[in-house]
TORPA-4810 file (N, C-alpha, C, O; in nm, 3 decimals):
<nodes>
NODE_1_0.658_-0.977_-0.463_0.632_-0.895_-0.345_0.530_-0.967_-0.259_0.422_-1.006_-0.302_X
NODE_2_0.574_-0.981_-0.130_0.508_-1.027_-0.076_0.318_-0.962_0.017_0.235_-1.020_0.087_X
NODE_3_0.328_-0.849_-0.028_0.252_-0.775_-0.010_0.123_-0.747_-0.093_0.155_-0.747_-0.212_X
NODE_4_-0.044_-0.718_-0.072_-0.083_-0.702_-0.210_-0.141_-0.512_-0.212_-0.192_-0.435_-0.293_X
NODE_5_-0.108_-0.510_-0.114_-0.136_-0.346_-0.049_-0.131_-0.301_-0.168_-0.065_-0.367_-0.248_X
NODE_6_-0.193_-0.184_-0.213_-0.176_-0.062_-0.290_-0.057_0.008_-0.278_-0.051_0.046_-0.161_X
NODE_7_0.046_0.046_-0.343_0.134_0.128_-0.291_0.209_0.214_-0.413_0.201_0.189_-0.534_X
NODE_8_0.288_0.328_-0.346_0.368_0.406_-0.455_0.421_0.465_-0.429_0.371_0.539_-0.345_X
NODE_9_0.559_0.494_-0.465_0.674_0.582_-0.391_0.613_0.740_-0.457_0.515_0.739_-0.531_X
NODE_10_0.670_0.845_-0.427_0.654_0.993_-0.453_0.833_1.001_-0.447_0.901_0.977_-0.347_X
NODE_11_0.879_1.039_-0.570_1.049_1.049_-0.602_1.045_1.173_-0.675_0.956_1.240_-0.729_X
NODE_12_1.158_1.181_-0.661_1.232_1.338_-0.776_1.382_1.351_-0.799_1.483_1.317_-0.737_X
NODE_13_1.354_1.416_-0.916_1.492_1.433_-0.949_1.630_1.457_-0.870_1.736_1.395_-0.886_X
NODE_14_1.601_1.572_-0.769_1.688_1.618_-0.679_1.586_1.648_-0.561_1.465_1.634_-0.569_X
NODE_15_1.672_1.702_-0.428_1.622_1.705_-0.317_1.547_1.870_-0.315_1.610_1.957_-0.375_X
NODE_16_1.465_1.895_-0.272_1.406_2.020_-0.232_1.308_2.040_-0.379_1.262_2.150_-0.409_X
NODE_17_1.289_1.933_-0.450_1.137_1.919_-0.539_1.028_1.916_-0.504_0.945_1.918_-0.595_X
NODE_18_0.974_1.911_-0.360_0.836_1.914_-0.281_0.836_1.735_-0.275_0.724_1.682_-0.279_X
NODE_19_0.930_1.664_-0.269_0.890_1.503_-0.221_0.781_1.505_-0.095_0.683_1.431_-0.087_X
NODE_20_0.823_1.610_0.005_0.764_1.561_0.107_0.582_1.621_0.130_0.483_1.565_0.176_X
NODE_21_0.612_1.802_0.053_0.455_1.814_0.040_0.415_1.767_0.024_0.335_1.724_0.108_X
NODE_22_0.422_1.714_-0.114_0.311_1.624_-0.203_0.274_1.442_-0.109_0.169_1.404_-0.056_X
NODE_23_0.380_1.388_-0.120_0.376_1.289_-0.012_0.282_1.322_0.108_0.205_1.228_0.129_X
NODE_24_0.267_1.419_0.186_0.197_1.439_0.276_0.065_1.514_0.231_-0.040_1.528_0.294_X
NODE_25_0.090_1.548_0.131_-0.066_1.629_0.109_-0.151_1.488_0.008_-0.273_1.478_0.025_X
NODE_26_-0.093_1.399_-0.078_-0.137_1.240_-0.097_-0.214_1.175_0.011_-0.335_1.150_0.015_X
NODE_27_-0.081_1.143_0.132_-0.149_1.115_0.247_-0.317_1.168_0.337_-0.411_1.098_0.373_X
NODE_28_-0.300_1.291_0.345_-0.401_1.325_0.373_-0.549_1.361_0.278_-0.651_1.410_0.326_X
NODE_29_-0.530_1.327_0.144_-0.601_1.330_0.098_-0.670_1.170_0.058_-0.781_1.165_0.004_X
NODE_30_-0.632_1.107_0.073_-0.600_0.941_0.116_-0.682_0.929_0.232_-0.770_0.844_0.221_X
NODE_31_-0.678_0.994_0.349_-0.722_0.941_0.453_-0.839_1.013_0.442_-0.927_0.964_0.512_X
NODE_32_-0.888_1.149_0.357_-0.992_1.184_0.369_-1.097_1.131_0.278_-1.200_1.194_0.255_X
NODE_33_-1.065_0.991_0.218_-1.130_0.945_0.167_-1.193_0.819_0.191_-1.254_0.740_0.118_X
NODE_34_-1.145_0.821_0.374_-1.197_0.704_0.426_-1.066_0.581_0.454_-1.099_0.490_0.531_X
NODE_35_-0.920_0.574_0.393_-0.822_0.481_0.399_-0.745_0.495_0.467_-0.684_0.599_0.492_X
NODE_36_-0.727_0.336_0.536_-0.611_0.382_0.618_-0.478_0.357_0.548_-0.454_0.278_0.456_X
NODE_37_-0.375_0.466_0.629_-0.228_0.450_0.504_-0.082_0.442_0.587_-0.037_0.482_0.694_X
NODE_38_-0.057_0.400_0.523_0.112_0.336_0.585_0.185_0.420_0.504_0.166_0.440_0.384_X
NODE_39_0.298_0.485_0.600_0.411_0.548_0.556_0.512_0.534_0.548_0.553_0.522_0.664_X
NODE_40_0.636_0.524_0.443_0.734_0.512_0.485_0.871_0.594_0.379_0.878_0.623_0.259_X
NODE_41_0.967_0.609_0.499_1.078_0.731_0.416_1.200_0.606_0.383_1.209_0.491_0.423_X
NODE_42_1.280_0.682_0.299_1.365_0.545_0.204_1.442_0.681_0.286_1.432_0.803_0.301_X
NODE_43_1.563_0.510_0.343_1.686_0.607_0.423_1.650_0.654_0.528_1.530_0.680_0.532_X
NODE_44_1.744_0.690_0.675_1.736_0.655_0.777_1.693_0.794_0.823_1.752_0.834_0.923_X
NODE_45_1.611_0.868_0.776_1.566_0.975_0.811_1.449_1.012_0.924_1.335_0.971_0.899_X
NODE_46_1.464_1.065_1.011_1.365_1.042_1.116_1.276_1.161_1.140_1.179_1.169_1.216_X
NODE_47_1.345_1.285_1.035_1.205_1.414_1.004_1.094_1.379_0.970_0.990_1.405_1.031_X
NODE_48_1.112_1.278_0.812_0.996_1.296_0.728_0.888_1.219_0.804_0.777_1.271_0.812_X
NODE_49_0.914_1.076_0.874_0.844_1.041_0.918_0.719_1.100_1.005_0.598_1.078_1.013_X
NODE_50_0.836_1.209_1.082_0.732_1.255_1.174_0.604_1.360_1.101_0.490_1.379_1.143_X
NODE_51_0.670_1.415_0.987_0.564_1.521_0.913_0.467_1.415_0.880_0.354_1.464_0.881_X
NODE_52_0.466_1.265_0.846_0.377_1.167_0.798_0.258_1.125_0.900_0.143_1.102_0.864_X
NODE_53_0.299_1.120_1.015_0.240_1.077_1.102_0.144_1.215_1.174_0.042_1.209_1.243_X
NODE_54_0.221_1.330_1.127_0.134_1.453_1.233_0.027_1.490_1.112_-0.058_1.575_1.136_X
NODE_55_0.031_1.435_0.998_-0.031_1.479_0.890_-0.201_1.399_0.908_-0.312_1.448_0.931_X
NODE_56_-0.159_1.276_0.888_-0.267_1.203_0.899_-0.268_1.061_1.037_-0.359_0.981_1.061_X
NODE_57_-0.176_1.071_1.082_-0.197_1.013_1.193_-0.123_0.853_1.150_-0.146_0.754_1.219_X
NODE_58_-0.040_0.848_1.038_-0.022_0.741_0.929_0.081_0.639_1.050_0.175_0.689_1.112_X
NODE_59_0.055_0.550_1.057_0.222_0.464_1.116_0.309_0.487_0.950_0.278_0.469_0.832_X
NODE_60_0.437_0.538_1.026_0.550_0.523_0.942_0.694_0.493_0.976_0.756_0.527_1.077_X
NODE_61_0.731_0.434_0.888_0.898_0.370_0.940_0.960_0.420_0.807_0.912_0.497_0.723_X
NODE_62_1.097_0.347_0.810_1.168_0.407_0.685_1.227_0.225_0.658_1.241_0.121_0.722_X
NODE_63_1.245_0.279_0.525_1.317_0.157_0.449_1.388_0.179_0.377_1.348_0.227_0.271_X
NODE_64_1.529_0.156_0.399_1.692_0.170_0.390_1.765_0.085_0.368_1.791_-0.005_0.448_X
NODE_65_1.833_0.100_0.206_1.869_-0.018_0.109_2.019_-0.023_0.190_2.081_-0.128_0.171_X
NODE_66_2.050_0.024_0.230_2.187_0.072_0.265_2.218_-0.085_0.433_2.300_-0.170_0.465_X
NODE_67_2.104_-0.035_0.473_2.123_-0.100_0.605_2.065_-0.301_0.605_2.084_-0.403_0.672_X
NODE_68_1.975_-0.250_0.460_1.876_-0.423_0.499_1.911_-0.465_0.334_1.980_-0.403_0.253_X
NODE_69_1.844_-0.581_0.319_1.867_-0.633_0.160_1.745_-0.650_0.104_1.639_-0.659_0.166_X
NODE_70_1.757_-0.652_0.010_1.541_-0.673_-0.078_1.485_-0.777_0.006_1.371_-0.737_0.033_X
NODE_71_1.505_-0.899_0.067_1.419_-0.958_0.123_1.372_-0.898_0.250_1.262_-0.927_0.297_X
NODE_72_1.453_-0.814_0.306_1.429_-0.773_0.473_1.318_-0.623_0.416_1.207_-0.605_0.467_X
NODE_73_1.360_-0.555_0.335_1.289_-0.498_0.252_1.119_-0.437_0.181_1.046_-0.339_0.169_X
NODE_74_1.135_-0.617_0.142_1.004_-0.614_0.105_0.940_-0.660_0.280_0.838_-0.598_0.312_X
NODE_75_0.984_-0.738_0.362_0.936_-0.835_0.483_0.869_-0.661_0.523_0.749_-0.636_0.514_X
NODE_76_0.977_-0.554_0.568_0.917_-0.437_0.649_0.773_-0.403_0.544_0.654_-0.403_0.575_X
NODE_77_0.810_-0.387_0.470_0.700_-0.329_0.388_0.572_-0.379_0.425_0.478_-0.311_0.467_X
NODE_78_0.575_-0.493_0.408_0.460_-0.603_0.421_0.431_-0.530_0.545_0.345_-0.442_0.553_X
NODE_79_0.526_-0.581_0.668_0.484_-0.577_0.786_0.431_-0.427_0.824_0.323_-0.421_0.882_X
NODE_80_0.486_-0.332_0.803_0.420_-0.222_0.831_0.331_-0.130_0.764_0.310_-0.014_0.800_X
NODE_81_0.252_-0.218_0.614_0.152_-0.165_0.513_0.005_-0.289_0.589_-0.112_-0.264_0.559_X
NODE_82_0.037_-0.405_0.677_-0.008_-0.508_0.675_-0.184_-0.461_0.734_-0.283_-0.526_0.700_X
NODE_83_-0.189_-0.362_0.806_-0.313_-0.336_0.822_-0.364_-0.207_0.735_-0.475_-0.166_0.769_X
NODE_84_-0.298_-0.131_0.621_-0.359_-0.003_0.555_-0.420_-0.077_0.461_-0.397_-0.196_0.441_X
NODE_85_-0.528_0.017_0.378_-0.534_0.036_0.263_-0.471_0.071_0.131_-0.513_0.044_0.019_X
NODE_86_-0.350_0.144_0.169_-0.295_0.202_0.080_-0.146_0.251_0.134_-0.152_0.336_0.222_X
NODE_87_-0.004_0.205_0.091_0.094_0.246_0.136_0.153_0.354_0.041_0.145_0.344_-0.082_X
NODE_88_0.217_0.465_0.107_0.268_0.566_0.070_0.424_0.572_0.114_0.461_0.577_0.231_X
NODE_89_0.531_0.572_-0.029_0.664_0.547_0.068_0.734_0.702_-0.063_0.724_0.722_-0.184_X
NODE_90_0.806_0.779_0.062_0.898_0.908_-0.004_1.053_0.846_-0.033_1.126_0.762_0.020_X
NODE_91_1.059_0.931_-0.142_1.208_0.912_-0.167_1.280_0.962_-0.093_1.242_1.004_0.016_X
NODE_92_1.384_0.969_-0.126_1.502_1.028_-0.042_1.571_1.134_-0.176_1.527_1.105_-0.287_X
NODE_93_1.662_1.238_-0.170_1.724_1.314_-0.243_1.682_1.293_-0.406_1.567_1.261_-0.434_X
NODE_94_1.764_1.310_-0.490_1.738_1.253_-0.623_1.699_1.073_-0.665_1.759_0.975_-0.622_X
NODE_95_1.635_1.073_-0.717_1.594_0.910_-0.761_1.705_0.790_-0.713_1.706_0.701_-0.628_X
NODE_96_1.829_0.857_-0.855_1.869_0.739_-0.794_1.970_0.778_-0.740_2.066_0.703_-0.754_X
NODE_97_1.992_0.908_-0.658_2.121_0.913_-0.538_2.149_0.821_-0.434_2.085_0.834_-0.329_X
NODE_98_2.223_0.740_-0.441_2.271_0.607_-0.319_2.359_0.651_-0.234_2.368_0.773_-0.224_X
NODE_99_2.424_0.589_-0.171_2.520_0.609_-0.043_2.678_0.689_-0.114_2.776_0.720_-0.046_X
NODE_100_2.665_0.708_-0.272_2.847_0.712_-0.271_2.814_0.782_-0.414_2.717_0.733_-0.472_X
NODE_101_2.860_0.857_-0.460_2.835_0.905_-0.649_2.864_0.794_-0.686_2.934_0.700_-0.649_X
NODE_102_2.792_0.823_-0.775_2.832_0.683_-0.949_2.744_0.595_-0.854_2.735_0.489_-0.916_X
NODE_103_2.694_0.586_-0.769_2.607_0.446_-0.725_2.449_0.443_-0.730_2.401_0.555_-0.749_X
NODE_104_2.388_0.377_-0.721_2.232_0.373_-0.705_2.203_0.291_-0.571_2.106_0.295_-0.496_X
NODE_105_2.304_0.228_-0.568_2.310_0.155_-0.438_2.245_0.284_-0.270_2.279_0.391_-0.220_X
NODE_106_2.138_0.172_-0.246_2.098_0.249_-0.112_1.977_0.413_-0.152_1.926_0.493_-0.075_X
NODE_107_1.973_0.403_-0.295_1.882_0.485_-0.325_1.754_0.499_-0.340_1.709_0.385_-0.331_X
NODE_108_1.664_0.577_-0.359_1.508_0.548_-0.366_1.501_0.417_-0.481_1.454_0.304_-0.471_X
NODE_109_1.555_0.473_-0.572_1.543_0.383_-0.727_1.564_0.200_-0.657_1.502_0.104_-0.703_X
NODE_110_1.637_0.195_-0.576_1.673_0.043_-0.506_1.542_-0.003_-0.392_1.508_-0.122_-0.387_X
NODE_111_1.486_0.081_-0.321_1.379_0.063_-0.269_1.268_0.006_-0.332_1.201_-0.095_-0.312_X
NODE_112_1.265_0.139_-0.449_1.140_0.066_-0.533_1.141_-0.049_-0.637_1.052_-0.122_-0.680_X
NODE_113_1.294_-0.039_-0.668_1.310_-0.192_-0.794_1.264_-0.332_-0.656_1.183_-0.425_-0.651_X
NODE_114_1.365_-0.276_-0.567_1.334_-0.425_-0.460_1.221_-0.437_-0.417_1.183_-0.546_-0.375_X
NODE_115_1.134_-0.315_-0.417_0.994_-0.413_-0.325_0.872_-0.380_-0.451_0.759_-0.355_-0.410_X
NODE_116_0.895_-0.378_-0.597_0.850_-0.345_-0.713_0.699_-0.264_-0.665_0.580_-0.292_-0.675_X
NODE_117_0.803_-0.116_-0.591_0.682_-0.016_-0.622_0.636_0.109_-0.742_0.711_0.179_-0.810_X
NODE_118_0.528_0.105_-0.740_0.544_0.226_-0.853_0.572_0.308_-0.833_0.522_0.344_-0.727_X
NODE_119_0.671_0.420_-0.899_0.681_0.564_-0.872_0.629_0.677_-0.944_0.607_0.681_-1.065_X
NODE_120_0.613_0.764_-0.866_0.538_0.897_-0.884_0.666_1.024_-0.912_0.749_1.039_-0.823_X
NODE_121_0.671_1.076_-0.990_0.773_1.166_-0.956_0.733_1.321_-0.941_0.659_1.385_-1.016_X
NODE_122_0.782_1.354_-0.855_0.773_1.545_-0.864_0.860_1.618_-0.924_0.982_1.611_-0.906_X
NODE_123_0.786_1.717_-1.023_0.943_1.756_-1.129_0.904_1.926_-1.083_0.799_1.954_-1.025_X
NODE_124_0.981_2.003_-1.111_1.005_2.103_-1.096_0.919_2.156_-1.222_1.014_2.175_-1.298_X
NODE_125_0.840_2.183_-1.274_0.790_2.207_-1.415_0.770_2.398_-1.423_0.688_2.441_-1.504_X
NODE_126_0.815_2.456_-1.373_0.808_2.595_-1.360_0.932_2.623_-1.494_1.043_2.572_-1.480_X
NODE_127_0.901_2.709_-1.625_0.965_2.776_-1.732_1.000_2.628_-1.770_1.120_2.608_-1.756_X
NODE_128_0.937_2.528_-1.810_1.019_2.461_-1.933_0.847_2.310_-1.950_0.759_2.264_-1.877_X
NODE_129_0.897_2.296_-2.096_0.775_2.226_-2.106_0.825_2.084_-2.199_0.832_1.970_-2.152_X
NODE_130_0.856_2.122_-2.343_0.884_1.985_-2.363_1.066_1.886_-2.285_1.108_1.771_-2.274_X
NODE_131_1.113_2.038_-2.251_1.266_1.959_-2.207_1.204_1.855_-2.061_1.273_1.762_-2.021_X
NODE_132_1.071_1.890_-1.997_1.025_1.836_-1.938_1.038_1.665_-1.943_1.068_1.568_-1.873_X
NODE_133_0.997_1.701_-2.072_0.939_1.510_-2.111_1.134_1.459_-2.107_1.158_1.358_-2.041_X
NODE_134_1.222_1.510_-2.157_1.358_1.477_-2.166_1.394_1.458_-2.014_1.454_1.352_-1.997_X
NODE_135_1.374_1.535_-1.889_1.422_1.512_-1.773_1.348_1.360_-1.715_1.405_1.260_-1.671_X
NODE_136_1.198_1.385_-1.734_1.122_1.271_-1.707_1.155_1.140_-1.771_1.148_1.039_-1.700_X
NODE_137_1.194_1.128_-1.911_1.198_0.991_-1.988_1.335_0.947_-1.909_1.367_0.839_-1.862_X
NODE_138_1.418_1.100_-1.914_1.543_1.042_-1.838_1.561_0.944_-1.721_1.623_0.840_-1.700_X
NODE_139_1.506_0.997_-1.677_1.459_0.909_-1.499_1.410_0.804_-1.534_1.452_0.705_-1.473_X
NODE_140_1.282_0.774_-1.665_1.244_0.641_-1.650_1.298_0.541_-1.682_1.271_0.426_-1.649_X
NODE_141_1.401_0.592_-1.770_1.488_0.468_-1.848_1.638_0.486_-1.832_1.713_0.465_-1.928_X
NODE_142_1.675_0.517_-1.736_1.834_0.515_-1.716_1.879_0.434_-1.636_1.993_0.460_-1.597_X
NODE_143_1.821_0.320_-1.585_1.839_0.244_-1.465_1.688_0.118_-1.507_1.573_0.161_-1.497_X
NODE_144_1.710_-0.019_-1.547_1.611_-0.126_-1.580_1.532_-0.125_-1.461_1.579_-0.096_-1.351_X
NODE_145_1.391_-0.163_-1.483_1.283_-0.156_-1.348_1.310_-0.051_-1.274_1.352_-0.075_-1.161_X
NODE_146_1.294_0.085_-1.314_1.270_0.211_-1.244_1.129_0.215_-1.204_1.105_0.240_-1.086_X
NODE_147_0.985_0.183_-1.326_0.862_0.141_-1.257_0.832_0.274_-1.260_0.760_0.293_-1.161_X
NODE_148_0.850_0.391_-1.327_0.772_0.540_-1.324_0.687_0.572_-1.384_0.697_0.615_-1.499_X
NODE_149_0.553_0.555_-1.303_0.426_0.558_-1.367_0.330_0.704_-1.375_0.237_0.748_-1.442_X
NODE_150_0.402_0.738_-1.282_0.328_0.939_-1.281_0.428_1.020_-1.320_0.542_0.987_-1.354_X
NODE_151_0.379_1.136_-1.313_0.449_1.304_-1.239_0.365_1.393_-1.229_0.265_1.416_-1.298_X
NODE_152_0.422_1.463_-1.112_0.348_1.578_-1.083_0.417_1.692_-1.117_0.535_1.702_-1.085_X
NODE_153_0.349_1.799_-1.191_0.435_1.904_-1.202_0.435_2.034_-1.103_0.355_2.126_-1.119_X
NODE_154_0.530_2.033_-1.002_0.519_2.126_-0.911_0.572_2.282_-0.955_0.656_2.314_-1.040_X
NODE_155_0.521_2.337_-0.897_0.551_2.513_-0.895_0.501_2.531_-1.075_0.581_2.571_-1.160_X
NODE_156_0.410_2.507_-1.095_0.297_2.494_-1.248_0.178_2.519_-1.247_0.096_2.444_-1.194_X
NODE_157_0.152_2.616_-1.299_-0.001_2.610_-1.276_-0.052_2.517_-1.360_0.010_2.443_-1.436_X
NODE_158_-0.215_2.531_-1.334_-0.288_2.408_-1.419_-0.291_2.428_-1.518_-0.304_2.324_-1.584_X
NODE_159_-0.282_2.579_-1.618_-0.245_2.634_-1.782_-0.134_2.579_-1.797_-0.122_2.541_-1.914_X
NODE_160_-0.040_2.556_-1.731_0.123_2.544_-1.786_0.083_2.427_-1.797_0.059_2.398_-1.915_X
NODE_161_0.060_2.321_-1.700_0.048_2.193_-1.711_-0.041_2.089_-1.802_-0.012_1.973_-1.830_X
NODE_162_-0.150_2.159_-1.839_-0.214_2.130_-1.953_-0.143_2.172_-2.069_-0.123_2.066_-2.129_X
NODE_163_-0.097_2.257_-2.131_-0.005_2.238_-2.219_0.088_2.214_-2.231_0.140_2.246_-2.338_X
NODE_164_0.159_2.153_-2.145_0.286_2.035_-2.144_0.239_1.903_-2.151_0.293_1.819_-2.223_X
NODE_165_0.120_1.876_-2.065_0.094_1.703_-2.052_0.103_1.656_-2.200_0.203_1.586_-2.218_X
NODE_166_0.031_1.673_-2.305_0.022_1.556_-2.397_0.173_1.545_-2.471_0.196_1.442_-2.533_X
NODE_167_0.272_1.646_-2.467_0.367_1.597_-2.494_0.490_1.521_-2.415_0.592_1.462_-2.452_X
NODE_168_0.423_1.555_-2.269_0.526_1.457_-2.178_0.486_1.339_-2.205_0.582_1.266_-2.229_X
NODE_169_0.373_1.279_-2.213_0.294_1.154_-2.226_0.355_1.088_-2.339_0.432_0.992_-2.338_X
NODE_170_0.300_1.167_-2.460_0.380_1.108_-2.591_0.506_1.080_-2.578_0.540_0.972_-2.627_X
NODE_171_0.587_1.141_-2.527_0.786_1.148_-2.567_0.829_1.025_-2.471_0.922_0.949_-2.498_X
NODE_172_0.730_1.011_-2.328_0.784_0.959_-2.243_0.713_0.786_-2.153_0.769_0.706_-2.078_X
NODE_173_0.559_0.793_-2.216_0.438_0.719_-2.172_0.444_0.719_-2.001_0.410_0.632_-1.921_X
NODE_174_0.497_0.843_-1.981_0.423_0.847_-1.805_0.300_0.929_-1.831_0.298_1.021_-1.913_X
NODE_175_0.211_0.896_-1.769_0.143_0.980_-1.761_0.158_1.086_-1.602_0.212_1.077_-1.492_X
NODE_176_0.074_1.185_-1.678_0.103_1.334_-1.587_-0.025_1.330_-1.489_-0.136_1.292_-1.529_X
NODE_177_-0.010_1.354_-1.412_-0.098_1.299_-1.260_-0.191_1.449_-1.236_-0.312_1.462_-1.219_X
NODE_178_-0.085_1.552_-1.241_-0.157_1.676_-1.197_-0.049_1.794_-1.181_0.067_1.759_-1.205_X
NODE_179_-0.068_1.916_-1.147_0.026_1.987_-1.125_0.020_2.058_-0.919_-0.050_2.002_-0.835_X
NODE_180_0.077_2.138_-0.898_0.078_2.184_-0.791_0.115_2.307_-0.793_0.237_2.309_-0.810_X
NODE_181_0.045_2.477_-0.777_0.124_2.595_-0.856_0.205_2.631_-0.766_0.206_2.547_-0.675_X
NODE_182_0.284_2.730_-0.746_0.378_2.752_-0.719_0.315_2.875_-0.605_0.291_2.994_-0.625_X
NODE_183_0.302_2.808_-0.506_0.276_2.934_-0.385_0.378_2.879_-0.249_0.401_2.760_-0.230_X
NODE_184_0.429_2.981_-0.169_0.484_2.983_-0.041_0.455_2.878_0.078_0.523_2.821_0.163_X
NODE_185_0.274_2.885_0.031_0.227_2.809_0.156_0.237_2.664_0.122_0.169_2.591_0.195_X
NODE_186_0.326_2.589_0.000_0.342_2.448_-0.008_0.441_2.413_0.011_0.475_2.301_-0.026_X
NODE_187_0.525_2.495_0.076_0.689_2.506_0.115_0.735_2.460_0.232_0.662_2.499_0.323_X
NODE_188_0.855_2.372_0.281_0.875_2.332_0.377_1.014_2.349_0.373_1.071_2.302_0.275_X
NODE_189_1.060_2.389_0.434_1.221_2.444_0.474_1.304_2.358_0.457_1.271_2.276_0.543_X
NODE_190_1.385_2.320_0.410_1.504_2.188_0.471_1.575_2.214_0.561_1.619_2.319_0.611_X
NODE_191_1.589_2.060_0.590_1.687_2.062_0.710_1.842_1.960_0.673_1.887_1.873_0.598_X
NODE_192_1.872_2.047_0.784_2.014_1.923_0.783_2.014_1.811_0.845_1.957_1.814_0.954_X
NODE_193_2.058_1.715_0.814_2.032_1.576_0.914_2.187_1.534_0.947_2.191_1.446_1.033_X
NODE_194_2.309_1.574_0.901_2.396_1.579_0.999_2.445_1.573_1.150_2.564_1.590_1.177_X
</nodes>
């Protein structure tokens, strides 16, 4: 990688897991710590960006396996992390959903193998605890250089999540980052991009 920036994708299983809260509430907690941060959405999406930029003021572009190849790839990355402290890039739908079923092609999982970022994942952790570590290990090892180094457990409180972490850790060696509980006001509507 041609880059030495700090960086880490925020991924999930499926779409409407809080990718983009958390991604934006990262961001701004990032910048309130003094850093500047680069954003960017995997896939040609031109919402998330804008929630990135009204959040913390972040430059963000998107990077889309579909349209460029790992070298053009990692080049954007570089080029648009080249003045932050710290780059922040969102997945797109499920990990490794690509352009076509049965593919990975054009998916978050291809973003981050090609520009070898780490990923963060957001899991749904509301009513289930060790099948947890089974959805999570799933993701880390179903696809070589997936690179999944967190999770967050969203719609969890911090009781639920403390007694799930040491067995997600054990079953799976991600470690568990934090949780996020489950209130209204961390909710963001989807949209269609059709």
């Amino acid at each position: 990688m041609s880059t030495t920036i700090p960086r880490f994708m925020v991924a999930a299983p499926s779409s409407g897991s809080g990718k983009t809260v958390v991604t934006c509430a990262l961001l701004r907690a990032l910048a309130r710590r003094g850093l500047a941060c680069a954003a960017f959405k995997c896939g040609p999406d031109y919402i998330d960006p804008l929630f990135h930029r009204r959040v913390v003021g972040a430059r963000s572009g998107n990077l889309d396996g579909f349209f460029t190849d790992a070298p053009t790839l990692r080049a954007l990355l570089a080029r648009g992390a080249a003045s932050a402290d710290v780059a922040v890039l969102e997945g797109v739908m499920g990990f490794y959903d690509g352009m076509a079923p049965g593919v990975a092609d054009a998916s978050s999982y291809q973003v981050a193998r090609d520009t070898e970022t780490p990923v963060v994942l957001v899991v749904n952790g509301r009513g289930a605890s060790l099948s947890l570590a089974a959805v999570i290990r799933g993701i880390a090892e179903f696809l070589p250089c997936a690179n999944v180094r967190g999770v967050v457990l969203n719609k969890t409180s911090a009781a639920a999540c403390a007694y799930a972490a040491p067995a997600i850790e054990k079953h799976t060696g991600v470690a568990v980052l934090g949780n996020i509980p489950a209130d209204e006001a961390f909710s963001l509507e989807s949209r269609h991009l059709g």
